[in-house]
HTML snippet that shows the backbone in 3Dmol.js (N, CA, C, O; Angstrom):
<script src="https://3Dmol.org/build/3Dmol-min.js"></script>
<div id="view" style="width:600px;height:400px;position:relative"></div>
<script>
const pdb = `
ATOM      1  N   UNK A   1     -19.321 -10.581 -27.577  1.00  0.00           N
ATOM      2  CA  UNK A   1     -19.391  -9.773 -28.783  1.00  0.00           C
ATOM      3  C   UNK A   1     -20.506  -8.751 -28.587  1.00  0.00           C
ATOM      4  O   UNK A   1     -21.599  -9.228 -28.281  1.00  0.00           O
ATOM      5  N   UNK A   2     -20.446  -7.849 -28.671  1.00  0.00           N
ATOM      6  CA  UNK A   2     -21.073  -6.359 -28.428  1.00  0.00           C
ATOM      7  C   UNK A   2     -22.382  -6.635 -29.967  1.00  0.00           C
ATOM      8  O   UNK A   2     -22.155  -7.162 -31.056  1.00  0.00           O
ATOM      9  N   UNK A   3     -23.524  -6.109 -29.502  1.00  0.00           N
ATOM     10  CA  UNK A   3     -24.617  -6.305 -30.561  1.00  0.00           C
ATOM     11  C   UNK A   3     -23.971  -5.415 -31.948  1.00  0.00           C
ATOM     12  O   UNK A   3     -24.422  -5.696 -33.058  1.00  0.00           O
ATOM     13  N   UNK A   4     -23.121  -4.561 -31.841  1.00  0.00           N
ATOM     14  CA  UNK A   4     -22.624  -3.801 -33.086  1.00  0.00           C
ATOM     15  C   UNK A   4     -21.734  -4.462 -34.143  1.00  0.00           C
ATOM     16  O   UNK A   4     -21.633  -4.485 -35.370  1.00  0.00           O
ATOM     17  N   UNK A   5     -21.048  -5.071 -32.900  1.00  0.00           N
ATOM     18  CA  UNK A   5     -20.052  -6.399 -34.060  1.00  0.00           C
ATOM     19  C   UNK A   5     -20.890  -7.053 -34.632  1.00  0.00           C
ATOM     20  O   UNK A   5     -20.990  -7.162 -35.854  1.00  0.00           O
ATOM     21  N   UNK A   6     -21.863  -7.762 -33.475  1.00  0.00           N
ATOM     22  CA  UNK A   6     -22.395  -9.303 -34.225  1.00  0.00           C
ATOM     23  C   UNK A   6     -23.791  -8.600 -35.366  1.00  0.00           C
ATOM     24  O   UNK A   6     -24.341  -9.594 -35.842  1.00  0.00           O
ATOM     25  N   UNK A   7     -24.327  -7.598 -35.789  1.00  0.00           N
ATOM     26  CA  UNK A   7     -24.872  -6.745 -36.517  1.00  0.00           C
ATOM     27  C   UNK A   7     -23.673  -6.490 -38.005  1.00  0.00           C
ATOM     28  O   UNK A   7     -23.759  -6.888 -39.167  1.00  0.00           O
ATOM     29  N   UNK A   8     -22.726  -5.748 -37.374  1.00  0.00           N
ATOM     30  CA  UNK A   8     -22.110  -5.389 -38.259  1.00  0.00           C
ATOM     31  C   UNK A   8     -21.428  -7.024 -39.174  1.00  0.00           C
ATOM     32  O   UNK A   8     -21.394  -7.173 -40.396  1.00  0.00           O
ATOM     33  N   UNK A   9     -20.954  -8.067 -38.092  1.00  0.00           N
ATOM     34  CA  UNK A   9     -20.577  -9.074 -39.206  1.00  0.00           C
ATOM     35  C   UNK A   9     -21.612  -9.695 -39.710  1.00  0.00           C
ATOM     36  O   UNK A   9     -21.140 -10.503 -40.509  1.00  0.00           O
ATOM     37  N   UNK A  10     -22.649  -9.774 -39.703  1.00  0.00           N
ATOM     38  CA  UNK A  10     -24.051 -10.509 -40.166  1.00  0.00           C
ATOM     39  C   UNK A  10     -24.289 -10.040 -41.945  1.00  0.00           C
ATOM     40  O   UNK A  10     -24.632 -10.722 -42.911  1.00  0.00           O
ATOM     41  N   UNK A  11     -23.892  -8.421 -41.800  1.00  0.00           N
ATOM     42  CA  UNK A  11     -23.569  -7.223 -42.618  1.00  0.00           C
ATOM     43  C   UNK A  11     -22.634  -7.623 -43.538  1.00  0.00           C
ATOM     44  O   UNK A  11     -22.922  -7.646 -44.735  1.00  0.00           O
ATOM     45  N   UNK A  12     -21.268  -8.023 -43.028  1.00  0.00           N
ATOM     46  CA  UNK A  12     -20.225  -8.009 -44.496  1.00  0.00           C
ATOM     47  C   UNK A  12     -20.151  -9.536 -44.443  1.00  0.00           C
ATOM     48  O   UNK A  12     -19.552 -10.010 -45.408  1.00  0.00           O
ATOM     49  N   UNK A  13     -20.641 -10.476 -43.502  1.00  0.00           N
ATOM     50  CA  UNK A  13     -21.033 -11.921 -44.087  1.00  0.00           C
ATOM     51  C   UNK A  13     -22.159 -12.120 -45.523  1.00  0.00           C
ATOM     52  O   UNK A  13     -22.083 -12.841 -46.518  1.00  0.00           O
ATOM     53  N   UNK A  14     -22.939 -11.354 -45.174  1.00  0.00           N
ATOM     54  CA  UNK A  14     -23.447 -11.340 -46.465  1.00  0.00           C
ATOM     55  C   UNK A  14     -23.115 -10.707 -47.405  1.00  0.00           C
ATOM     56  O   UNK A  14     -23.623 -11.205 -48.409  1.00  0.00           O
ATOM     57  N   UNK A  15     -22.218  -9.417 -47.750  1.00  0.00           N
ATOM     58  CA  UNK A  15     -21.774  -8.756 -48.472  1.00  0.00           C
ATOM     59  C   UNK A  15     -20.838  -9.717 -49.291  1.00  0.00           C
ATOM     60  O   UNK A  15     -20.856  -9.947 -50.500  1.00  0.00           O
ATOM     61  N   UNK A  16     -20.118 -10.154 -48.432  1.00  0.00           N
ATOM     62  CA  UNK A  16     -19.232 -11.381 -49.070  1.00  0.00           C
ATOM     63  C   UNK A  16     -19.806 -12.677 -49.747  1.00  0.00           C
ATOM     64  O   UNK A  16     -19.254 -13.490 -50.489  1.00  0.00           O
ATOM     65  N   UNK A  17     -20.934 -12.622 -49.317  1.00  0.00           N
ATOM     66  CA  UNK A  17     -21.480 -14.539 -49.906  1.00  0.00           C
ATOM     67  C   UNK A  17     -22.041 -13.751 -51.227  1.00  0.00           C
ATOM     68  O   UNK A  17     -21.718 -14.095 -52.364  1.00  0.00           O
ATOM     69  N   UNK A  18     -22.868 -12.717 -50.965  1.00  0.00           N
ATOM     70  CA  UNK A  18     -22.716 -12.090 -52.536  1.00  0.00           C
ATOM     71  C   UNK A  18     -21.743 -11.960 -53.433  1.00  0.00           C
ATOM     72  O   UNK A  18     -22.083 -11.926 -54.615  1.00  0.00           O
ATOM     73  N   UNK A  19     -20.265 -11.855 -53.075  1.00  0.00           N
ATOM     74  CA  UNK A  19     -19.596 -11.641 -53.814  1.00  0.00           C
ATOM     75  C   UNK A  19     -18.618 -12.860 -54.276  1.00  0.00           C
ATOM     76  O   UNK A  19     -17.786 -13.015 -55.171  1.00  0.00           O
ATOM     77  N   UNK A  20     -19.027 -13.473 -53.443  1.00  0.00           N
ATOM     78  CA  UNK A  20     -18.269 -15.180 -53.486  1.00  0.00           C
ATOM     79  C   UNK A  20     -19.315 -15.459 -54.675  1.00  0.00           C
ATOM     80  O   UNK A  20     -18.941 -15.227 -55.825  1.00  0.00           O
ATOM     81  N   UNK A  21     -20.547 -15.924 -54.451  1.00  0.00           N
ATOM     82  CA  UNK A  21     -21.378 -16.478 -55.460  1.00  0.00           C
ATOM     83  C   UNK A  21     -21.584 -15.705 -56.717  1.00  0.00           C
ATOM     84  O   UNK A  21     -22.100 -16.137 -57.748  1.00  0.00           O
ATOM     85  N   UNK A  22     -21.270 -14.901 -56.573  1.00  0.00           N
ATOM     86  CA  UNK A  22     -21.478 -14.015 -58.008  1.00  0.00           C
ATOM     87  C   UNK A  22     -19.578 -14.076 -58.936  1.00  0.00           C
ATOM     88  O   UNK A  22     -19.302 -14.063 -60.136  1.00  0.00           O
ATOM     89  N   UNK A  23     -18.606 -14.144 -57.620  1.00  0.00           N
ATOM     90  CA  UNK A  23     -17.469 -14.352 -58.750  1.00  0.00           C
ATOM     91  C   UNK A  23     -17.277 -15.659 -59.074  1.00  0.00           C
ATOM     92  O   UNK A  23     -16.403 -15.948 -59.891  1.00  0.00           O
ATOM     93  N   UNK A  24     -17.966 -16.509 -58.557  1.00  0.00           N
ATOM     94  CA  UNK A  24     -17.985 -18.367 -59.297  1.00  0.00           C
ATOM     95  C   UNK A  24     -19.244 -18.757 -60.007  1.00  0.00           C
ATOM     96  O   UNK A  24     -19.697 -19.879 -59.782  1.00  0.00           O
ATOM     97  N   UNK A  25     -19.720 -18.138 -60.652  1.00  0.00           N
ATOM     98  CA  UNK A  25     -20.967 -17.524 -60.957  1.00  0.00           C
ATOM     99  C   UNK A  25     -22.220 -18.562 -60.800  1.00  0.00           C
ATOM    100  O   UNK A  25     -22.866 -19.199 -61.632  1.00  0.00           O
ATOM    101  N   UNK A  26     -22.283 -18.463 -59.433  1.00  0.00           N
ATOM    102  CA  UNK A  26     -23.514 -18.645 -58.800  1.00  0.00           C
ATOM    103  C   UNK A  26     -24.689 -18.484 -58.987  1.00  0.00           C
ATOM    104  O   UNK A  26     -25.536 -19.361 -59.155  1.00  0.00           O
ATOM    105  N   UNK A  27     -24.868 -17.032 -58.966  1.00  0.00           N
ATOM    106  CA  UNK A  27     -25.763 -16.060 -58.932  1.00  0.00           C
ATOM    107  C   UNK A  27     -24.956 -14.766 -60.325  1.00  0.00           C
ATOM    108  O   UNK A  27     -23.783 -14.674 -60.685  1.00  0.00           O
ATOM    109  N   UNK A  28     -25.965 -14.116 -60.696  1.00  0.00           N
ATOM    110  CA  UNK A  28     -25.618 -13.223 -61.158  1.00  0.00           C
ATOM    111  C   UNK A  28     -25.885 -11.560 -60.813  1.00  0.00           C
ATOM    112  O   UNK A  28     -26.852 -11.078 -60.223  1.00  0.00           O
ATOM    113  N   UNK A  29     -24.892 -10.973 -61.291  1.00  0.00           N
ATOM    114  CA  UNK A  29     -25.038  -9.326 -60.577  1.00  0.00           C
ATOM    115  C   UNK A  29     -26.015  -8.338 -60.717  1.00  0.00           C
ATOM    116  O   UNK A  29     -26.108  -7.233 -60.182  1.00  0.00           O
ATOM    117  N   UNK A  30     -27.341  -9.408 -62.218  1.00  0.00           N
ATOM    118  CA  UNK A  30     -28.683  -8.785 -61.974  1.00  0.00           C
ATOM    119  C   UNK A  30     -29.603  -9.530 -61.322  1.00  0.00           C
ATOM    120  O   UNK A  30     -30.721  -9.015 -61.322  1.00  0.00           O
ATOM    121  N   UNK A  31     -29.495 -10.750 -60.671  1.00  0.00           N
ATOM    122  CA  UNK A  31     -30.548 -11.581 -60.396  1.00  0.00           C
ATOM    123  C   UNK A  31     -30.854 -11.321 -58.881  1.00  0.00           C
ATOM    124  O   UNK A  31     -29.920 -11.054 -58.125  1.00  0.00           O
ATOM    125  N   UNK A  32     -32.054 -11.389 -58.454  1.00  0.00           N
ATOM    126  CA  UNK A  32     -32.861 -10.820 -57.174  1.00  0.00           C
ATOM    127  C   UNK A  32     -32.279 -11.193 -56.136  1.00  0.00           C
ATOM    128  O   UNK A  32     -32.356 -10.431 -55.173  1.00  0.00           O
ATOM    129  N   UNK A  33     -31.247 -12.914 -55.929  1.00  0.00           N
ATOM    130  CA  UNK A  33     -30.960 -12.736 -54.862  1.00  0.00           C
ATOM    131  C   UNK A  33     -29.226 -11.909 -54.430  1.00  0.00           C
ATOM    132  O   UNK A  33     -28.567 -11.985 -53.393  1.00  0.00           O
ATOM    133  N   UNK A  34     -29.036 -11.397 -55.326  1.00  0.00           N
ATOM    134  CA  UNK A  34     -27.447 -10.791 -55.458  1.00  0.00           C
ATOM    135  C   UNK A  34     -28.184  -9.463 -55.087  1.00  0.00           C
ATOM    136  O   UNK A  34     -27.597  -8.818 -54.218  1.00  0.00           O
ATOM    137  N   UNK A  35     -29.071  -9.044 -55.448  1.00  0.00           N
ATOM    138  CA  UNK A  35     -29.560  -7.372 -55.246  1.00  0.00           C
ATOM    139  C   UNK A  35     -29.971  -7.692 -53.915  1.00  0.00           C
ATOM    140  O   UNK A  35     -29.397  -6.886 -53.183  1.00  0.00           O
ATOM    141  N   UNK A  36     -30.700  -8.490 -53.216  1.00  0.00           N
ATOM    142  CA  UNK A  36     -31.226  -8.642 -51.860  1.00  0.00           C
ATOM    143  C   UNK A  36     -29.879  -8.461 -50.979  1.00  0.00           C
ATOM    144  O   UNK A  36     -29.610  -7.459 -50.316  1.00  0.00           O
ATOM    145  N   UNK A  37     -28.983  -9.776 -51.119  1.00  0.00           N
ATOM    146  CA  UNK A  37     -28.243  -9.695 -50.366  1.00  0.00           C
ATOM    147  C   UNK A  37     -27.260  -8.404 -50.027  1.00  0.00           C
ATOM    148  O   UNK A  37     -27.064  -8.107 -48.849  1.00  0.00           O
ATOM    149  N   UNK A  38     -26.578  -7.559 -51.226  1.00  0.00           N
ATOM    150  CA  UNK A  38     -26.856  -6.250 -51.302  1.00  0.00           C
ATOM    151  C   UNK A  38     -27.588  -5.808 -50.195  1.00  0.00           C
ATOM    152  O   UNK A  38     -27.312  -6.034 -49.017  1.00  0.00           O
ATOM    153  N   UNK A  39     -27.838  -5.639 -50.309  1.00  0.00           N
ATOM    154  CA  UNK A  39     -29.680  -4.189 -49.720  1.00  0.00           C
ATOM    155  C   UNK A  39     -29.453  -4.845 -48.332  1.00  0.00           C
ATOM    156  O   UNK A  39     -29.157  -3.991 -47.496  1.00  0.00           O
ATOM    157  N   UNK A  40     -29.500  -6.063 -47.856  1.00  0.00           N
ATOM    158  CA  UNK A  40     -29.287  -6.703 -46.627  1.00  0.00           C
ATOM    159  C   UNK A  40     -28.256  -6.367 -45.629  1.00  0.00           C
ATOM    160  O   UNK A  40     -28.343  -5.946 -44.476  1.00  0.00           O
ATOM    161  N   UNK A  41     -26.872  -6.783 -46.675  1.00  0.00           N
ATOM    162  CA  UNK A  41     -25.994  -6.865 -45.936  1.00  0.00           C
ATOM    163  C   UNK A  41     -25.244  -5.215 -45.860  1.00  0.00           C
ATOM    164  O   UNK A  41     -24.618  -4.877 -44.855  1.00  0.00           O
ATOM    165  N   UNK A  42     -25.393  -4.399 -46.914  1.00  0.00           N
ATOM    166  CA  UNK A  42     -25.203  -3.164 -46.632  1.00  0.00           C
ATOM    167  C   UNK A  42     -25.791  -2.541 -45.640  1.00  0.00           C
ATOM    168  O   UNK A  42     -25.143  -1.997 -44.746  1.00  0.00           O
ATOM    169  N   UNK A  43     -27.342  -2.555 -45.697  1.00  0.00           N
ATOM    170  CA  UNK A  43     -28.284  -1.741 -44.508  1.00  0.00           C
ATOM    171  C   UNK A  43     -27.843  -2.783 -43.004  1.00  0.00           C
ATOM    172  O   UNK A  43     -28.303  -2.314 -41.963  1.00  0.00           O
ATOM    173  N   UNK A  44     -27.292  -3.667 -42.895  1.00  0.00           N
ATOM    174  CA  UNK A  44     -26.869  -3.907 -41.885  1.00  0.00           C
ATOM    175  C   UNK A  44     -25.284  -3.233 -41.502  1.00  0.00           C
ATOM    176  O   UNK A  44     -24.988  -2.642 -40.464  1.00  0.00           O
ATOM    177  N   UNK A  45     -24.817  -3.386 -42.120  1.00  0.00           N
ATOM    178  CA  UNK A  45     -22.979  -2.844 -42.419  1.00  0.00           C
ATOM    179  C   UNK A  45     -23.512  -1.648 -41.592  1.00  0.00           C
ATOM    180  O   UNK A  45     -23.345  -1.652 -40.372  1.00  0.00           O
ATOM    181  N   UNK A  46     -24.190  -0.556 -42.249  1.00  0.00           N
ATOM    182  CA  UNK A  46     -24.471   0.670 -42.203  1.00  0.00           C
ATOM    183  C   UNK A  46     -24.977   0.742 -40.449  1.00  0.00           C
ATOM    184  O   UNK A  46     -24.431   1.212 -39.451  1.00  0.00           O
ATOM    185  N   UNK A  47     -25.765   0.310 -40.588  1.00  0.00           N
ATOM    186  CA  UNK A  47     -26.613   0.262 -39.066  1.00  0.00           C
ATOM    187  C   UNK A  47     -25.389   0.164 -37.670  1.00  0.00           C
ATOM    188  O   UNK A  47     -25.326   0.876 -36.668  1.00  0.00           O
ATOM    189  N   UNK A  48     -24.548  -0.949 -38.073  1.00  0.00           N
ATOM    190  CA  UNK A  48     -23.434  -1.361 -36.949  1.00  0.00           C
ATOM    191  C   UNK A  48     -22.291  -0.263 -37.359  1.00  0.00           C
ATOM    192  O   UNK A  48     -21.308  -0.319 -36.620  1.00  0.00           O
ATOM    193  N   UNK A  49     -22.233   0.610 -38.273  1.00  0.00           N
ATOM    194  CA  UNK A  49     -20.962   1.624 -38.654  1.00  0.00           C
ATOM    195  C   UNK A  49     -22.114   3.015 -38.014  1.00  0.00           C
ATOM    196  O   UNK A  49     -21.491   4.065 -37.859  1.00  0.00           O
ATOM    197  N   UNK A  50     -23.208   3.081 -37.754  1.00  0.00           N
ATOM    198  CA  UNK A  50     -23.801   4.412 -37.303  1.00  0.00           C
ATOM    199  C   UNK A  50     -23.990   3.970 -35.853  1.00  0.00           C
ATOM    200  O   UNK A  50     -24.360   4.863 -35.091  1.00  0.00           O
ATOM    201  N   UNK A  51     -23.842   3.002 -35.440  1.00  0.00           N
ATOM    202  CA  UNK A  51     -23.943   2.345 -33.675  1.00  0.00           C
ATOM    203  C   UNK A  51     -22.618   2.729 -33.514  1.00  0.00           C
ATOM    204  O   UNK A  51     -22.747   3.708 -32.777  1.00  0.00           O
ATOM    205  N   UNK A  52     -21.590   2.617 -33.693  1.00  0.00           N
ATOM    206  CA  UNK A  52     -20.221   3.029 -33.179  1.00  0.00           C
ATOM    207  C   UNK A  52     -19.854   4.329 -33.516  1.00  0.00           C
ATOM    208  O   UNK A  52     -18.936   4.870 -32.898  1.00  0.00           O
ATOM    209  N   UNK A  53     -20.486   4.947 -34.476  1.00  0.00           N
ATOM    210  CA  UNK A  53     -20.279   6.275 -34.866  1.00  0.00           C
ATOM    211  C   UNK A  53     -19.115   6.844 -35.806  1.00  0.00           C
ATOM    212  O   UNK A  53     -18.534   7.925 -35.904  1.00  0.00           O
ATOM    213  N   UNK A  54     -19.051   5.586 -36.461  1.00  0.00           N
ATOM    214  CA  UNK A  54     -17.797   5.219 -37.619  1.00  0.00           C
ATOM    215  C   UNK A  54     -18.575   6.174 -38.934  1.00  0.00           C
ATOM    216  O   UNK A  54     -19.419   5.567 -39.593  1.00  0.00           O
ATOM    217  N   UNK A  55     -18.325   7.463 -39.256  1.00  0.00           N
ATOM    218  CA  UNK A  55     -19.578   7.882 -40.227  1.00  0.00           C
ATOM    219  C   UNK A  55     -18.660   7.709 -41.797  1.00  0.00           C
ATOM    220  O   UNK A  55     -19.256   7.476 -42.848  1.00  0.00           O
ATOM    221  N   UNK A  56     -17.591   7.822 -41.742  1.00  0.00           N
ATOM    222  CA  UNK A  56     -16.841   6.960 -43.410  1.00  0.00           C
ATOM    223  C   UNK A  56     -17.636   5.683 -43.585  1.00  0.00           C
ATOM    224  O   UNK A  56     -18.066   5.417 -44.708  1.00  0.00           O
ATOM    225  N   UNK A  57     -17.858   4.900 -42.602  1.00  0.00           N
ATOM    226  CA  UNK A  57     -18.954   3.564 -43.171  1.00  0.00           C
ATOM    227  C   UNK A  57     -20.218   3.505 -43.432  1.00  0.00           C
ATOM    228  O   UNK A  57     -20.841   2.604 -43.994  1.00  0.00           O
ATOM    229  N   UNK A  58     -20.817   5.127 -42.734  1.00  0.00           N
ATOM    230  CA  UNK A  58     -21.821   4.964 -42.325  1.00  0.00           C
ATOM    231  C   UNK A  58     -22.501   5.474 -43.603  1.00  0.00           C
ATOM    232  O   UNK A  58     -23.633   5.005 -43.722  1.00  0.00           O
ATOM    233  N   UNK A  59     -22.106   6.363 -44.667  1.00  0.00           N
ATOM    234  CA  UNK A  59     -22.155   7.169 -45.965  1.00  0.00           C
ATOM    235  C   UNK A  59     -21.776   5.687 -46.877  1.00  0.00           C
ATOM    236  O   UNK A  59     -22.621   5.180 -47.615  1.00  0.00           O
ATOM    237  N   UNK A  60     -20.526   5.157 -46.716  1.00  0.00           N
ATOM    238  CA  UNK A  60     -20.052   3.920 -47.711  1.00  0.00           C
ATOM    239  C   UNK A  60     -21.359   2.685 -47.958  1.00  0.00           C
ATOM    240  O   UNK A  60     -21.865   2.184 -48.962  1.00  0.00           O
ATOM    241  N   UNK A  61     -21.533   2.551 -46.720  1.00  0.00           N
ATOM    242  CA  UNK A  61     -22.673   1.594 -46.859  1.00  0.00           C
ATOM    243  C   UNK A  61     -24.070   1.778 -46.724  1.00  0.00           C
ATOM    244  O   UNK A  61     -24.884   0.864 -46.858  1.00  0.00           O
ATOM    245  N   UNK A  62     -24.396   3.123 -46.421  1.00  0.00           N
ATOM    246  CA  UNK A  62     -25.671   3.970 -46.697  1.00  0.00           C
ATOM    247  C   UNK A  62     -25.904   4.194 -48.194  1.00  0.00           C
ATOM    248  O   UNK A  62     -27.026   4.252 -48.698  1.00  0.00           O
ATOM    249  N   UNK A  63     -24.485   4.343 -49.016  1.00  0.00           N
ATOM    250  CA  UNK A  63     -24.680   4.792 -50.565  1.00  0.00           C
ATOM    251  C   UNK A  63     -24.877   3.306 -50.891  1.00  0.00           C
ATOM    252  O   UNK A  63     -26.055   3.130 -51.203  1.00  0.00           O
ATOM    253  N   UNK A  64     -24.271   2.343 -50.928  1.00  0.00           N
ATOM    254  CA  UNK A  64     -24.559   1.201 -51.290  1.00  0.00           C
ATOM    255  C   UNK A  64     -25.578   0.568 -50.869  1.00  0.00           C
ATOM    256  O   UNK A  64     -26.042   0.070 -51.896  1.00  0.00           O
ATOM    257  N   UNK A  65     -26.182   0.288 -50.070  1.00  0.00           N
ATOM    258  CA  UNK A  65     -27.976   0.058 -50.162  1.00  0.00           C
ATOM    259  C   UNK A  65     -28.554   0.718 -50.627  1.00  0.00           C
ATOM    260  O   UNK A  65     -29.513   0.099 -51.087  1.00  0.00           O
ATOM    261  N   UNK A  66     -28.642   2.115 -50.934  1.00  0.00           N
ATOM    262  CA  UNK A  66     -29.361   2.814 -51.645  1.00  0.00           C
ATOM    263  C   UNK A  66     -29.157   2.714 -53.019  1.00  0.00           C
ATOM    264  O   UNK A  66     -30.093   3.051 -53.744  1.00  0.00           O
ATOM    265  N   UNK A  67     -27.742   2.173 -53.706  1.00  0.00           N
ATOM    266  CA  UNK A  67     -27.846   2.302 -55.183  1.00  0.00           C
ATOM    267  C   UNK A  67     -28.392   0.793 -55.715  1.00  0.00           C
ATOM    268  O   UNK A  67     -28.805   0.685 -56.869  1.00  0.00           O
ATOM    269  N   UNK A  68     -28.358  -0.626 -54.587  1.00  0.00           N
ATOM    270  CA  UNK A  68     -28.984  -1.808 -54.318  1.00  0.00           C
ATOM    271  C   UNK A  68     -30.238  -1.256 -54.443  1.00  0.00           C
ATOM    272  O   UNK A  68     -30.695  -1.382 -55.579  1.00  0.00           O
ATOM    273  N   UNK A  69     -30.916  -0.713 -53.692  1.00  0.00           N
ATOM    274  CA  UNK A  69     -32.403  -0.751 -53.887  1.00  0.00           C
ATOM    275  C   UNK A  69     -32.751   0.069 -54.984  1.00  0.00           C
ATOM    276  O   UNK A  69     -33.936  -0.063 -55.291  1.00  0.00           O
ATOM    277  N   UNK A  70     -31.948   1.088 -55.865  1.00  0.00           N
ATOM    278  CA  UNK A  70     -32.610   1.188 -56.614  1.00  0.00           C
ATOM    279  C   UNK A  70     -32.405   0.077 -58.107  1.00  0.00           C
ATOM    280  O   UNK A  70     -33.323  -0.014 -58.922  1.00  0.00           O
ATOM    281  N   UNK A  71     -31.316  -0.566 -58.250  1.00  0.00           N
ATOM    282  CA  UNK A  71     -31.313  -1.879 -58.725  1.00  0.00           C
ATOM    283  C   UNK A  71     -32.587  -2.765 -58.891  1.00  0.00           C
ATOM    284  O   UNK A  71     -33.212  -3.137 -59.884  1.00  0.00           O
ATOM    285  N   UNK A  72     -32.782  -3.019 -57.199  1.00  0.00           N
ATOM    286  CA  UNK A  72     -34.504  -3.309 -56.896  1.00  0.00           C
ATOM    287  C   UNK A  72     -35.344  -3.084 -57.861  1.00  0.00           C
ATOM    288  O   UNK A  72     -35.935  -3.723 -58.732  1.00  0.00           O
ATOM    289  N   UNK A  73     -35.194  -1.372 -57.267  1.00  0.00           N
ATOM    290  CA  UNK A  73     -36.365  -0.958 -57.888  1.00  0.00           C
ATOM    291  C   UNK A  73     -36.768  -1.345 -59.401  1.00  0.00           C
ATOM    292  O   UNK A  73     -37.779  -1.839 -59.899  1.00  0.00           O
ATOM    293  N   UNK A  74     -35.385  -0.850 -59.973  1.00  0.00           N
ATOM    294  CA  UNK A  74     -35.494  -1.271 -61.835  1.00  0.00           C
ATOM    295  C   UNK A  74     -36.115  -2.596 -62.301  1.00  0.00           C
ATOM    296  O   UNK A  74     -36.936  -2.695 -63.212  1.00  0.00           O
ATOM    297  N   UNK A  75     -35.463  -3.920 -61.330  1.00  0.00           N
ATOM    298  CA  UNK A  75     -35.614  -5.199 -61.661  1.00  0.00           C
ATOM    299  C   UNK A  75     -37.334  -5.346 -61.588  1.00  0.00           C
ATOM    300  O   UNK A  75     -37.989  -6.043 -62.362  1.00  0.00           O
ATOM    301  N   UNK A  76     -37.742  -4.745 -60.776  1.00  0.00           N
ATOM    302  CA  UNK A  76     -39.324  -4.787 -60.352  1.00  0.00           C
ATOM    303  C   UNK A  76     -39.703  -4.243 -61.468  1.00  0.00           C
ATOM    304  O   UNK A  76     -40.260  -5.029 -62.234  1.00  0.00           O
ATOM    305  N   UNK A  77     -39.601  -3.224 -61.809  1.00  0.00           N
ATOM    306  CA  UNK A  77     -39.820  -2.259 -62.852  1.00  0.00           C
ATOM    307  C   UNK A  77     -40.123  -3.073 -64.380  1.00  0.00           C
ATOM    308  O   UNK A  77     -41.157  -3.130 -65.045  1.00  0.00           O
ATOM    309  N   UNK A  78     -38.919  -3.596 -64.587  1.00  0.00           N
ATOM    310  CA  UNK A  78     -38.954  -4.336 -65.949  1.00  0.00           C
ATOM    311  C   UNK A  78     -39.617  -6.017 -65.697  1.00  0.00           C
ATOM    312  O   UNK A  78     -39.493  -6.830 -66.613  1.00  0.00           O
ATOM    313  N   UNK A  79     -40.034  -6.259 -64.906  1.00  0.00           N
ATOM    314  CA  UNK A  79     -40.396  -7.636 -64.571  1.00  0.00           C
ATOM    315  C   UNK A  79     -42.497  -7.025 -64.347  1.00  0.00           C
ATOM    316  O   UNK A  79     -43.534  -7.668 -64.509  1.00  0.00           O
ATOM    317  N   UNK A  80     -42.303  -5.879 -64.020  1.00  0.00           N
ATOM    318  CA  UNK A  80     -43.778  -6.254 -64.180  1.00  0.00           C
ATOM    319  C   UNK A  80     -44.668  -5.404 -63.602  1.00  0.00           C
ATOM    320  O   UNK A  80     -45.876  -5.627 -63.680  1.00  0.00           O
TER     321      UNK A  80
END
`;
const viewer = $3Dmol.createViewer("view");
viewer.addModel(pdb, "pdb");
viewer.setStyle({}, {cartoon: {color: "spectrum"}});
viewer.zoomTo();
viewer.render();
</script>
């Protein structure tokens, strides 16, 4: 497995356990570890879609960590 795959699935493995635990409601879609995993598994997605030079993923999952961290940011924001 080429470091871009095993990067890139590390990426939508977590994209998915976010979305597994949040639709059996695990976790919820404001709580810190649903925004982490977010921010994680996107900026990884992104990283292994700009290593192959895939740039439709590379914008898809560049916008989505960025609208994750600013999520972040807010949760920080109102917490303190």
């Amino acid at each position: 497995m080429s470091l871009s795959s095993l990067i890139g699935s590390l990426g939508v493995s977590l994209l998915l356990i976010a979305f597994f635990l949040n639709q059996f409601r695990y976790i919820s879609q404001e709580g810190i570890t649903y925004i982490l995993l977010n921010i994680a598994g996107a900026g990884l997605s992104c990283a292994a879609s700009l290593m192959i030079h895939f740039l439709p993923f590379v914008f898809l999952e560049a916008i989505w960590c960025l609208v994750a961290i600013a999520a972040f940011v807010k949760k920080l924001a109102r917490t303190g």
